[in-house]
KEGUDREN-153955 format. One line per 10 residues: for each residue x, z, y of N, C-alpha, C, O. Coordinates in steps of 0.02 Angstrom, whole numbers, plus 50000, padded with zeros to 5 digits. Each point is the difference from the previous one (the first is absolute). Layout:
// residues N
X/Z/Y/X/Z/Y/X/Z/Y/X/Z/Y  ...
***
This chain:
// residues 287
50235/51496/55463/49995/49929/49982/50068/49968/49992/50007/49955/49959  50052/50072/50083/50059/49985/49982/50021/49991/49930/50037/49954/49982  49942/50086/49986/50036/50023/49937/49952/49960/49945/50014/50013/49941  49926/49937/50069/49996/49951/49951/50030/49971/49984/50003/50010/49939  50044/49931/50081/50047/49970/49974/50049/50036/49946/50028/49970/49955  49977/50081/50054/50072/50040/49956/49943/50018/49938/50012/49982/49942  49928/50052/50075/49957/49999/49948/49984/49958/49949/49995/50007/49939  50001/49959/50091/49966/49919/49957/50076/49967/49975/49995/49975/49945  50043/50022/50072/50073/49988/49985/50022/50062/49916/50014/49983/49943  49981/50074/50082/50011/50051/49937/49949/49978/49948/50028/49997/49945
49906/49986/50054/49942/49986/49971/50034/49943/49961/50027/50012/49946  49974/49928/50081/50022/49936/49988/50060/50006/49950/49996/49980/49942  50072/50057/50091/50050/50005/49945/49999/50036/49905/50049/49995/49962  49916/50022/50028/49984/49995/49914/49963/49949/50003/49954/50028/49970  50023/49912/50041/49984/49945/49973/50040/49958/50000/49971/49950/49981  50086/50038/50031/50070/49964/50017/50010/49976/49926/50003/49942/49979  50002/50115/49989/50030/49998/49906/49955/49984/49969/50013/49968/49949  49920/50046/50067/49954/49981/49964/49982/49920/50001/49990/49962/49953  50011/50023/50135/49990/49921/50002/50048/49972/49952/49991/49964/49951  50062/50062/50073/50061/49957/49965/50010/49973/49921/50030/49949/49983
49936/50104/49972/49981/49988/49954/49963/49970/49974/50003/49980/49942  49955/50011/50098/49947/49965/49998/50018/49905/49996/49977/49958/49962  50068/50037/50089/50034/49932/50000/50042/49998/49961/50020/49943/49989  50010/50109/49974/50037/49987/49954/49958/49975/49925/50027/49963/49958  49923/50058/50037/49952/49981/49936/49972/49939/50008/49978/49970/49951  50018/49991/50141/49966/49947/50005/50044/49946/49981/49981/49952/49966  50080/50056/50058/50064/49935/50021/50015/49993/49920/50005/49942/49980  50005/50120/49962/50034/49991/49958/50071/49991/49977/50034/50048/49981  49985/49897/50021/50091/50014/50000/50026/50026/50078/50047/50037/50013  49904/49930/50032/50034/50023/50067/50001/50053/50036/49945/50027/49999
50097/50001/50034/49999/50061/50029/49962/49990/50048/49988/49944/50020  49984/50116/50008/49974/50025/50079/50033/49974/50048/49969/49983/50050  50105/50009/49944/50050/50006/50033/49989/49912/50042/50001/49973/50056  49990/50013/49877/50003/49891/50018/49936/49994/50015/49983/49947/50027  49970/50100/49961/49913/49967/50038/50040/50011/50070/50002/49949/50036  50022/50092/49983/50023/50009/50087/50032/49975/50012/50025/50015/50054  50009/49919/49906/50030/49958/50043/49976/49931/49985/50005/49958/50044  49972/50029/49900/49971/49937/49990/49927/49987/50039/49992/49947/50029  49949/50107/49971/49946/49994/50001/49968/50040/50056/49939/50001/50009  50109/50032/50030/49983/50049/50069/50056/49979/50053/50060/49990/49999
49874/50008/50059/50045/49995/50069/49990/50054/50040/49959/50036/49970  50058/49994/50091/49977/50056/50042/49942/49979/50019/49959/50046/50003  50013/49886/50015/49946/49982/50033/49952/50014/49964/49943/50008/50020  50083/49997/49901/49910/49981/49941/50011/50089/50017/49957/50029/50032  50090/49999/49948/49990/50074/49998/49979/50040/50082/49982/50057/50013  50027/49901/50017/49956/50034/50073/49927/49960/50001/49966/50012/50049  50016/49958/49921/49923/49961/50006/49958/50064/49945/49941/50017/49998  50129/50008/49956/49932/50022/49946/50017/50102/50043/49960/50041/49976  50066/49974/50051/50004/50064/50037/49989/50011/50073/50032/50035/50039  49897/49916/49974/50010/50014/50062/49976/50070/50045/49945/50025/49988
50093/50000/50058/49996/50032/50038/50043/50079/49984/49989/50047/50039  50055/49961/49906/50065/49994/49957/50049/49974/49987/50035/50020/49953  49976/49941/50077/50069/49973/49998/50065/50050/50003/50040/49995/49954  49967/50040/50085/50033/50045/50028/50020/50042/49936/50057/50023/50000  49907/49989/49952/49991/50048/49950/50032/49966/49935/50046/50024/49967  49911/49897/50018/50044/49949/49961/50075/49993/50042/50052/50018/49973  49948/49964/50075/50076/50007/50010/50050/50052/49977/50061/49990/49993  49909/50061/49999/50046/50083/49996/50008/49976/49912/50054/49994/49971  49887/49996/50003/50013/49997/49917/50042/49953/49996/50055/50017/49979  49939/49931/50033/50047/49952/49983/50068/49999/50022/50041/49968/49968
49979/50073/50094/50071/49999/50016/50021/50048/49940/50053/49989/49971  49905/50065/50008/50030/50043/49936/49997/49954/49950/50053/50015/49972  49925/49936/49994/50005/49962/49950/50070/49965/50002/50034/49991/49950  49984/49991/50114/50065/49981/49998/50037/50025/50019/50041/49958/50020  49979/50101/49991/50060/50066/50000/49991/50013/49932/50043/50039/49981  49914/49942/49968/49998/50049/49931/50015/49940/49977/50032/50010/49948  49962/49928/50063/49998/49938/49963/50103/49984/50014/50034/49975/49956  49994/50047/50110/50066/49994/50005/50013/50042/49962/50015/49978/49945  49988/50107/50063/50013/50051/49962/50026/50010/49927/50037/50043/49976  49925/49893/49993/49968/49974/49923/50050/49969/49963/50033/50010/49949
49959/49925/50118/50055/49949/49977/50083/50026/49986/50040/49998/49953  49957/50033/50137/50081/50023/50006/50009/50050/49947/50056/49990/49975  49915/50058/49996/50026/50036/49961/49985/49992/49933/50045/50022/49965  49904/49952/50000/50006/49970/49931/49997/49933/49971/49992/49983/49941  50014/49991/50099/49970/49896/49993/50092/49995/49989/50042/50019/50041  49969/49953/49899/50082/49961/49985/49997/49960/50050/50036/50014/50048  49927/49938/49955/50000/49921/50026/49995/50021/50099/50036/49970/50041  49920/50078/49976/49996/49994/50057/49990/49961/50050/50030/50001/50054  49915/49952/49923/49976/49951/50079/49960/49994/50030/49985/49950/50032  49972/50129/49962/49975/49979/50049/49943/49940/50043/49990/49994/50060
49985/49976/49892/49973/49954/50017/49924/50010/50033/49972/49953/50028  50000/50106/49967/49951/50012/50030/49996/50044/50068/49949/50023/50027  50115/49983/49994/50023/50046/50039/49969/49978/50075/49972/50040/50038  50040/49885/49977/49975/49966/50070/49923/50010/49996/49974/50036/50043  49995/49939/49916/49924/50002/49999/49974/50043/50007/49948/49998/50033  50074/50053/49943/49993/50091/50015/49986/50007/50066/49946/50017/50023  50109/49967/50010/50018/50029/50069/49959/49957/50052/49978/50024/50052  50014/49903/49928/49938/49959/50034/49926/50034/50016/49966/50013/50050  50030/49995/49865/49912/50021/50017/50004/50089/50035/49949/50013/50032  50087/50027/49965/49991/50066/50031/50023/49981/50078/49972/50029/50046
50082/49921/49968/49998/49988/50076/49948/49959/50023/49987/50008/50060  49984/49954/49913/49930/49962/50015/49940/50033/50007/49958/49985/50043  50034/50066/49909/49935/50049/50014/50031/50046/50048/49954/50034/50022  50131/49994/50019/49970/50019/50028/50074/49981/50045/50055/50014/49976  49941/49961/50073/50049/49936/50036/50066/50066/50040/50060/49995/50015  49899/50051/49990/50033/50074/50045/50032/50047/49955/50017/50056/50021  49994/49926/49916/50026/50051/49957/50066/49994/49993/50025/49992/49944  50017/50012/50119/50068/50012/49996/50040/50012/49935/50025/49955/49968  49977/50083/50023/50033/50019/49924/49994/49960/49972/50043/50003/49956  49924/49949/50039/49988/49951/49912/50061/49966/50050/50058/50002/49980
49928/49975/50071/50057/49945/50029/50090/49995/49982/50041/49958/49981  49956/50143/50049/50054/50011/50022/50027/50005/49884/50039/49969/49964  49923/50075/50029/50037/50006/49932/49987/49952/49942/50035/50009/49951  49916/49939/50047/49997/49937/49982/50049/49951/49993/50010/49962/49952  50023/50043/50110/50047/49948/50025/50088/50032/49972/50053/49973/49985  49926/50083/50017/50076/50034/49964/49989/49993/49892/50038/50003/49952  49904/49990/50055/49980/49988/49908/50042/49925/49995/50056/49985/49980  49894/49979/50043/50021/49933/50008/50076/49971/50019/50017/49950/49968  50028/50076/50078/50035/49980/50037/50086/50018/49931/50032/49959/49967  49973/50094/50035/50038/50033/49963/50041/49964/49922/49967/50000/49948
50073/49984/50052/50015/49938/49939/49977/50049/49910/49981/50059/49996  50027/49910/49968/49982/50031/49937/50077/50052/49985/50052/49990/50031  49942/50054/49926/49945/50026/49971/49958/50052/50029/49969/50032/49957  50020/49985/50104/49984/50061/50048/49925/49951/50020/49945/50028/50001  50062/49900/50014/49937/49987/50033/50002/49925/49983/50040/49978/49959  49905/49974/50083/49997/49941/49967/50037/49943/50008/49996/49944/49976  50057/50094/50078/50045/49936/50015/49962/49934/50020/50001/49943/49976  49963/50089/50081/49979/49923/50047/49978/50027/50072/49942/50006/50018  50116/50009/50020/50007/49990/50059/49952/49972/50055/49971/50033/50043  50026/49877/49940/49963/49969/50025/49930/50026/50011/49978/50017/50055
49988/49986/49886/49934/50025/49977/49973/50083/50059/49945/50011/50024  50125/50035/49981/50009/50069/50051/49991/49989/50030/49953/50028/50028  50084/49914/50006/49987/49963/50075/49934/50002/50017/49979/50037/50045  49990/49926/49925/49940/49957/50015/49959/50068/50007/49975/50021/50052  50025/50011/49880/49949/50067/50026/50009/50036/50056/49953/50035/50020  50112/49962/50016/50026/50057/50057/49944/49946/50049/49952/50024/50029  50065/49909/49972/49975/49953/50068/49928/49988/49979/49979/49964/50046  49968/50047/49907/49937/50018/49990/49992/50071/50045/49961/49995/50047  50069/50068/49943/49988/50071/50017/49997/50001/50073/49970/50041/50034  50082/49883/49997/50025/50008/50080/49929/49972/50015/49960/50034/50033
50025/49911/49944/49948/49953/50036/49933/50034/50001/49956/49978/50037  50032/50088/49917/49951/50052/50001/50011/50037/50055/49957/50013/50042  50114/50010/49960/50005/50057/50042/50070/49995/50039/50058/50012/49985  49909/49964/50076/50069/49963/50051/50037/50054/50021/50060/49994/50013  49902/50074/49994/50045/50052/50041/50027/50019/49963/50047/50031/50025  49956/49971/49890/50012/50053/49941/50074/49985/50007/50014/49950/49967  50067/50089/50081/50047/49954/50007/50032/50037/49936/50060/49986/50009  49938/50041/49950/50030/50009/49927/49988/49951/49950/50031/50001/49947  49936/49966/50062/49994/49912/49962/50052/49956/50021/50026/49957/49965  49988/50058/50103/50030/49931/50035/50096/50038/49981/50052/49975/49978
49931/50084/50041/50056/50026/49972/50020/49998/49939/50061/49999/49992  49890/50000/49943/50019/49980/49917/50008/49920/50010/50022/49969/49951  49970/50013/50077/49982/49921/49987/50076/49974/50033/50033/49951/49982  49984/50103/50079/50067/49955/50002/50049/50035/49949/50036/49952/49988  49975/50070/49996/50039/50038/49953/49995/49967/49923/50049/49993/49963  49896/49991/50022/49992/49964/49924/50028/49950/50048/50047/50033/50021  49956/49927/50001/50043/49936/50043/50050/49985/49990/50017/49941/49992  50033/50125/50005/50053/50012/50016/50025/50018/49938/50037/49961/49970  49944/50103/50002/50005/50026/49938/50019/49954/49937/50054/50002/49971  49889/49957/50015/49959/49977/49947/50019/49914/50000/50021/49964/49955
49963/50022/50110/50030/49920/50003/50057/49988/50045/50010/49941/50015  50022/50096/50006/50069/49996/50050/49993/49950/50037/50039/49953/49999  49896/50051/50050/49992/49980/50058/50029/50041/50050/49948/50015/50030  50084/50005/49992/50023/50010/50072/49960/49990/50070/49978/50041/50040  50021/49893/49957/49969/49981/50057/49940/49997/50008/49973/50003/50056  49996/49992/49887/49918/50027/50015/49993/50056/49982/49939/50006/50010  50076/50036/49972/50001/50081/50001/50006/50022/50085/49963/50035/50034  50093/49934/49980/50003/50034/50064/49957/49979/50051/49990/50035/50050  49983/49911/49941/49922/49966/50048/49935/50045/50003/49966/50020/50048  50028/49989/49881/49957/50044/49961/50012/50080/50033/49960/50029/50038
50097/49994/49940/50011/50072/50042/49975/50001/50090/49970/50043/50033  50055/49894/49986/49991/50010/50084/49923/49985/50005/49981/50025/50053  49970/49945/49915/49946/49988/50000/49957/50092/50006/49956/50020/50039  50085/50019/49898/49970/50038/49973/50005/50063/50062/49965/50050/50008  50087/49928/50024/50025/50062/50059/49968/49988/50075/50012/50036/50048  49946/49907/49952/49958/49990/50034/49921/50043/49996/49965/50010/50049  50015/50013/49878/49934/50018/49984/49996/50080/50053/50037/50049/49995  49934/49945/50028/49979/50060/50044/50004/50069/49934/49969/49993/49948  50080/50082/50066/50024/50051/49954/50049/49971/49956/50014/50043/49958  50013/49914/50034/50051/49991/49954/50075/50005/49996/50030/49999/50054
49993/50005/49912/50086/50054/50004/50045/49983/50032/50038/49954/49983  49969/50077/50067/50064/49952/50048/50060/49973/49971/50029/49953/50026  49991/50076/49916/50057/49963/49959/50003/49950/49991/50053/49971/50008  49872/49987/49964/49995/49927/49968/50040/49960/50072/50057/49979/49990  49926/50016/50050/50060/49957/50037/50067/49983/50004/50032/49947/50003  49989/50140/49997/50070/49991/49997/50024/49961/49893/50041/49955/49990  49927/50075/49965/50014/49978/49949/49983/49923/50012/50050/49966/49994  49886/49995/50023/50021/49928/50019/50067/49982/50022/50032/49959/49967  49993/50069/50089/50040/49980/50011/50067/49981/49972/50026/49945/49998  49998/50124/49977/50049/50021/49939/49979/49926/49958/50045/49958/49999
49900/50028/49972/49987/49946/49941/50042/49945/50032/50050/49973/49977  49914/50015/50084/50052/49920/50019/50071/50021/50023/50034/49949/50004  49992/50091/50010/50065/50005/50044/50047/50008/49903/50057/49981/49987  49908/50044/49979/50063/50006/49938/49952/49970/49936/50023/49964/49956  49915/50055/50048/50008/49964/49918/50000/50005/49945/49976/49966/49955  50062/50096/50049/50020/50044/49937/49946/50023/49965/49951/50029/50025  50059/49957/49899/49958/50009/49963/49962/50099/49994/49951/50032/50019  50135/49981/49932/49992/50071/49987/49986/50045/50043/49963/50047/49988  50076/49941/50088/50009/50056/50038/49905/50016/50042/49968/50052/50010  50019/49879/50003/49923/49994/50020/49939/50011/49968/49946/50018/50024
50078/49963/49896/49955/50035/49956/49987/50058/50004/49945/50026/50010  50121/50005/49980/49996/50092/50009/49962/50008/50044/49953/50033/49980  50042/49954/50071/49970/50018/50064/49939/50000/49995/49963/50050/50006  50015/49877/49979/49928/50014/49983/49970/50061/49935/49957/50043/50003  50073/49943/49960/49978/50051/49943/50003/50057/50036/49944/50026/50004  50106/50010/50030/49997/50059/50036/49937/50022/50048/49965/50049/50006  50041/49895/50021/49924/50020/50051/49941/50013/49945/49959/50045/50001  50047/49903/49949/49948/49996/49968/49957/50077/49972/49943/50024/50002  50151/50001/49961/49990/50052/49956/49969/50073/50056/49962/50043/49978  50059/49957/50078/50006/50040/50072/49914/50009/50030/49968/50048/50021
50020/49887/49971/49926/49991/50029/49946/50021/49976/49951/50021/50031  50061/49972/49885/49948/50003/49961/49994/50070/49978/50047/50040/50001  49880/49976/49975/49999/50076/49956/49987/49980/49942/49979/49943/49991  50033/50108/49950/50009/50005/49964/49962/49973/49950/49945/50025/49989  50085/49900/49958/49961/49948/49964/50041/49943/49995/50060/49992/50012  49898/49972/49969/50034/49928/49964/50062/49975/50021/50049/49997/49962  49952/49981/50113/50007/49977/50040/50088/50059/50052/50044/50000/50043  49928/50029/49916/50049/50053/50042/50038/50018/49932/50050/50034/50012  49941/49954/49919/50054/50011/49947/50021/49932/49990/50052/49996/49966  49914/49924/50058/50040/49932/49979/50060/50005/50053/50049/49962/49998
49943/50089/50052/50036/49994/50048/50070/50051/49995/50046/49993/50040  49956/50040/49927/50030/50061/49989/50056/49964/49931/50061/49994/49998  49895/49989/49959/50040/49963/49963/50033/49925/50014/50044/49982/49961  49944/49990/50071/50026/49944/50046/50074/50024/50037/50057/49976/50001  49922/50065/50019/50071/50034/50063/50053/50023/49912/50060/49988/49994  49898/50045/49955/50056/50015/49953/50034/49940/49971/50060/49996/49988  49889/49951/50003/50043/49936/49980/50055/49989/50037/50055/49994/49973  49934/50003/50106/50049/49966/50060/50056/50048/49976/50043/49969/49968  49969/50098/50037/50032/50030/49988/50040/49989/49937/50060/50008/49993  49904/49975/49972/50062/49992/49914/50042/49937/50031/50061/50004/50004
49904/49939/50017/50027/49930/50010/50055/50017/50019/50049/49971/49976  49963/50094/50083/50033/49993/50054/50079/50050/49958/50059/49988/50013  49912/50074/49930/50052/50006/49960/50022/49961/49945/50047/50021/49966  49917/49912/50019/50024/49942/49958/50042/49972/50012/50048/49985/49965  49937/49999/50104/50050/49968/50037/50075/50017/50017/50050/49964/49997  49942/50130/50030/50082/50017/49994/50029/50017/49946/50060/50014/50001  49894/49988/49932/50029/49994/49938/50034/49947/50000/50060/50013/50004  49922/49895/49991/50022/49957/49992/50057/50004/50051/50045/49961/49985  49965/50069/50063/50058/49977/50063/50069/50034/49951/50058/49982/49988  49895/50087/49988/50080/50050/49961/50014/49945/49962/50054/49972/50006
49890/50001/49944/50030/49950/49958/50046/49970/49997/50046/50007/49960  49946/49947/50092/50042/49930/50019/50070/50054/50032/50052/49972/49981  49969/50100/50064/50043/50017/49996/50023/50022/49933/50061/49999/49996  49913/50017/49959/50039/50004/49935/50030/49947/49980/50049/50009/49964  49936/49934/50052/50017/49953/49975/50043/49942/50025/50027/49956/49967  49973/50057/50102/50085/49963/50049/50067/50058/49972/50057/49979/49994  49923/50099/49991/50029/50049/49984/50048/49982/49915/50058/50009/49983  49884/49963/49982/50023/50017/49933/50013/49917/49976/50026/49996/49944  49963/49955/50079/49995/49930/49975/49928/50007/49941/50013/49968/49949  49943/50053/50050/49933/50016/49966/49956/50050/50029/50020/50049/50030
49909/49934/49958/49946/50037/49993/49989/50058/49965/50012/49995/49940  49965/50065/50082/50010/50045/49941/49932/49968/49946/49955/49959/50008  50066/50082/49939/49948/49978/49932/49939/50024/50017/49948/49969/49994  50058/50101/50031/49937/50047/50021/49986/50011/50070/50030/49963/50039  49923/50087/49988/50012/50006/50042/50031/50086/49992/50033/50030/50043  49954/49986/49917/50042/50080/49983/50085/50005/50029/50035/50038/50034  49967/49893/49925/50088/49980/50017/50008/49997/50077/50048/50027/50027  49915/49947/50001/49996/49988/50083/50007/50088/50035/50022/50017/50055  49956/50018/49900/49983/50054/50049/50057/50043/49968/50010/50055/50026  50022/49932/49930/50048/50022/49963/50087/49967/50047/50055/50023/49988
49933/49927/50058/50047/49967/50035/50024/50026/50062/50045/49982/50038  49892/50089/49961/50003/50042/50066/49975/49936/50067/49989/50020/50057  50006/49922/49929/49954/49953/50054/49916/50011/49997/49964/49953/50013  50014/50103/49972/49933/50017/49992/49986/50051/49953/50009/50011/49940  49955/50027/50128/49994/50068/49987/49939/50025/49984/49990/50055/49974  49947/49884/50049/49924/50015/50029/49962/49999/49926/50033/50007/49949  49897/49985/50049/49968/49995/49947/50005/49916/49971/50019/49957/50040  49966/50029/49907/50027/49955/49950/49912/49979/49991/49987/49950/49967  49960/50088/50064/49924/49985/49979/49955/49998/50073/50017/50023/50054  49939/49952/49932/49959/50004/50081/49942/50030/49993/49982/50029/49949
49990/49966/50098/49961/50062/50008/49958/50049/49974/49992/50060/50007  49979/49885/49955/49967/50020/49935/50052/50025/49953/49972/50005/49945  50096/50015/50050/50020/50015/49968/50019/49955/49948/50032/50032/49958  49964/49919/50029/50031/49947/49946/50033/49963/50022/49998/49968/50052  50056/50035/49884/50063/49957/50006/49993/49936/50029/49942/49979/50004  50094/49992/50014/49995/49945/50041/50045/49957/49960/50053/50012/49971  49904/49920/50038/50030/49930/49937/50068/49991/50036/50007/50000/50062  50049/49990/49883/50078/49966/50024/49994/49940/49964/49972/49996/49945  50061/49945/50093/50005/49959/49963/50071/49997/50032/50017/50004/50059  50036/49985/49856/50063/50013/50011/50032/49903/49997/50058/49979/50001
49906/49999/49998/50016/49921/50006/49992/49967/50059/50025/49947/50017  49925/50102/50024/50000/49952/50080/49999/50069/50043/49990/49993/50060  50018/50068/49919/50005/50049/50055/49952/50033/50029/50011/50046/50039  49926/49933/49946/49952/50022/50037/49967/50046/49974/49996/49992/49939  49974/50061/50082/49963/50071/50014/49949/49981/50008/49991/49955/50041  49960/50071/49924/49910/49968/50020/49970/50062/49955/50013/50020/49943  49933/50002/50115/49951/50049/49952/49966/49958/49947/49976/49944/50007  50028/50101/49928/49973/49993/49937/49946/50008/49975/49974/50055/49992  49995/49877/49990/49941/49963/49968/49951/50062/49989/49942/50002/50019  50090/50047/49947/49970/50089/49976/49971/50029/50056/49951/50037/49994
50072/49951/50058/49999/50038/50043/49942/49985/50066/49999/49952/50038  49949/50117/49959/49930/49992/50030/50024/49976/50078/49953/49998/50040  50096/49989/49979/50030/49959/50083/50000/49930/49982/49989/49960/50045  50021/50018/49897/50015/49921/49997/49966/49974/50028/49944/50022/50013  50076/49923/50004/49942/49945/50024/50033/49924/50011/50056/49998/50025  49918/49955/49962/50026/49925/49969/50022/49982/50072/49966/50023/50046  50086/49940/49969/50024/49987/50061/50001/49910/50013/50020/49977/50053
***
């Protein structure tokens, strides 16, 4: 009897494309996509599945891993706009489905072009997932970290962490990292940290490659930065900036790579000095 649900679930999934089509012939100009956000809530879709929910929840969190998937990799425009409603009605039909929370909130949270660039919106889903599930302390743990991360709160990050190191099994670190938050502050060095646990904790998925590539961003910043320092010594050195940065490494004041991690060159701007990973480059991200 166990194994009805997965039954009726496999059964159910070839009608997915078929419904869908189906609303696609009804709406006419409109997609499937906008009946689920204009004309569906989790509540109408748990009144019409009852005693399934659990099952509508599983489909629909895949509608929006395929619906991000979609956007991030062929949508020019990228916004995402159906992305919250998604994650509403599959956490509404089923309030315990961790994952929509935890990787929901990293869709959402993440600035463009990687995700929807709304933070706020992450939040709120992490503190929906808590108020479901008080012990779940990997919520309270994303939640102070988007805090910190995402809105350079400090001080409620670190409230948030000591809250979270209270939940009965949860990582003895989050304290001491509270702490670290109020005693310094520091953006980069605390970020890392969290991303590290992050990338450390997790197995293998979403959540464990935003994290992996996160630590590679910190990392370029951090060779941007002693690029720009050779800079400015080229330039108490020579009464000018070099033109390139070739020339820089040609001054014997820099020896290291000229690209970050991803391997691409890194933007010079020879009018104000500054080193910044390049627009091209799958690390960017709007600051």
């Amino acid at each position: 009897m166990k194994q009805l649900p997965l039954l009726v679930a496999l059964a159910l999934a070839p009608l997915v494309p078929w419904s869908q089509s189906r609303i696609d012939a009804r709406l006419g100009s409109y997609r499937a996509q906008e009946e689920v956000l204009y004309l569906w809530s989790g509540q109408q879709v748990r009144r019409l599945v009852p005693g399934f929910e659990s099952i509508a929840a599983d489909i629909y969190w895949l509608r929006t891993v395929q619906y991000f998937g979609g956007e991030r990799l062929f949508s020019r425009q990228k916004r995402f706009e159906l992305l919250r409603p998604l994650v509403d009605i599959a956490t509404t039909l089923d309030p315990r489905l961790e994952v929509a929370y935890r990787y929901g909130a990293i869709f959402l949270s993440e600035p463009s072009p990687v995700g929807a660039g709304r933070p706020h919106e992450g939040i709120e889903l992490l503190e929906k997932g808590i108020a479901q599930m008080p012990l779940a302390w990997r919520l309270r743990q994303d939640l102070g970290f988007f805090h910190h991360i995402f809105l350079g709160d400090s001080d409620r990050a670190a409230a948030i962490l000591n809250d979270a190191a209270k939940v009965p099994g949860a990582a003895f670190w989050l304290r001491t990292l509270a702490a670290d938050l109020l005693v310094k502050g520091g953006r980069r060095a605390e970020a890392r940290r969290m991303w590290r646990q992050m990338f450390e904790q997790e197995e293998a998925g979403i959540i464990k490659e935003n994290a992996r590539q996160r630590l590679q961003i910190l990392d370029s910043l951090d060779l941007a930065d002693a690029i720009a320092a050779a800079v400015g010594a080229f330039e108490q050195r020579n009464g000018r900036r070099p033109a390139d940065l070739q020339q820089l490494r040609a001054s014997g004041l820099w020896r290291g790579p000229l690209e970050d991690v991803a391997r691409v060159p890194f933007r010079y701007d020879v009018s104000t000095g500054k080193v910044e990973i390049s627009t091209t480059s799958p690390l960017w991200r709007p600051r």
